[in-house]
C-alpha positions as CSV (number, residue, x, y, z in Angstrom):
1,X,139.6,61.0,38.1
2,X,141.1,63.4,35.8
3,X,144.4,65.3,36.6
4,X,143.9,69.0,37.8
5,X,146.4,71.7,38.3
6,X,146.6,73.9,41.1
7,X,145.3,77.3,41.6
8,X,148.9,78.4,42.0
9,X,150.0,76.8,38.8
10,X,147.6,78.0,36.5
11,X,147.9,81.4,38.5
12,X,151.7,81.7,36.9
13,X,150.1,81.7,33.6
14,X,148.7,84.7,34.2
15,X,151.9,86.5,35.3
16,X,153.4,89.5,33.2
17,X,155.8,92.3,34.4
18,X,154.7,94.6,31.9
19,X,150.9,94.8,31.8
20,X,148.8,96.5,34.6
21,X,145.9,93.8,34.6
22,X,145.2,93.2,38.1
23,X,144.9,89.3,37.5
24,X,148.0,89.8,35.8
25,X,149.4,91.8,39.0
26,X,148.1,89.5,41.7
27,X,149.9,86.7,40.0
28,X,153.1,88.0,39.8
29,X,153.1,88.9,43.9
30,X,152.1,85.5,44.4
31,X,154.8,84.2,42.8
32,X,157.3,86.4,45.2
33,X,154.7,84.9,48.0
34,X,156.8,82.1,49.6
35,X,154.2,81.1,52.1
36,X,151.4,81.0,49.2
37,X,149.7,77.1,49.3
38,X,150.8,76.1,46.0
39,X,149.2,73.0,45.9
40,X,146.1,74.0,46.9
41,X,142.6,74.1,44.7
42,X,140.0,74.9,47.0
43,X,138.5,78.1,46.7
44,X,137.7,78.4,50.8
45,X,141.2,77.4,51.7
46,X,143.0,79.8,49.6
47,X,140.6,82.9,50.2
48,X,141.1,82.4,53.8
49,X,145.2,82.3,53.4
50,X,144.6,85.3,51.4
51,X,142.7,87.3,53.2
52,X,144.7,86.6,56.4
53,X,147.9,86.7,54.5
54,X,148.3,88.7,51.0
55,X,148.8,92.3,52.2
56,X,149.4,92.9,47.9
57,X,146.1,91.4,47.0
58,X,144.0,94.9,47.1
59,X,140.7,93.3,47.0
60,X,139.3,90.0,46.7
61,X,137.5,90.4,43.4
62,X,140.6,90.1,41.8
63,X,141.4,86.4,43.3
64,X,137.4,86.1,42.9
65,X,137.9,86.5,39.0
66,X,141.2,85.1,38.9
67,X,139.7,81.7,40.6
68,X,137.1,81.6,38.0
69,X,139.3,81.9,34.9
70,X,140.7,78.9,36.8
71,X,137.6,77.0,37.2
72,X,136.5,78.1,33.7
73,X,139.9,76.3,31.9
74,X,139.9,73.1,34.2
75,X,136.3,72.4,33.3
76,X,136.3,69.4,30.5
């Protein structure tokens, strides 16, 4: 079985200070989230922490698109 990254990983990828994309946005809150599951991969497991826990995740459609991309670049 081949290696995959987490969500969170690939998530810091994403980040940048400067730009408002909201991918871009959501990952740099995540990184200041110390509770976030950073080993996790599972879709269900880390939409229910964040919708329980990320107060500066305005909508889910951004994780929705964010967890895509992901699935999108660990495909091979």
């Amino acid at each position: 079985m081949a290696y995959r990254e987490s969500f969170y990983r690939y998530l810091m990828t994403l980040r940048d200070a400067d730009s408002n994309d909201e991918v871009a946005q959501f990952a740099n809150n995540a990184q200041n989230d110390q509770t976030f599951p950073k080993q996790e991969q599972d879709y269900d497991k880390l939409s229910d922490y964040l919708e329980l826990n990320a107060g500066y995740l305005s909508s889910m459609s951004i994780f929705d698109q964010a967890y895509q991309m992901y699935r999108d670049k660990m495909m091979y």
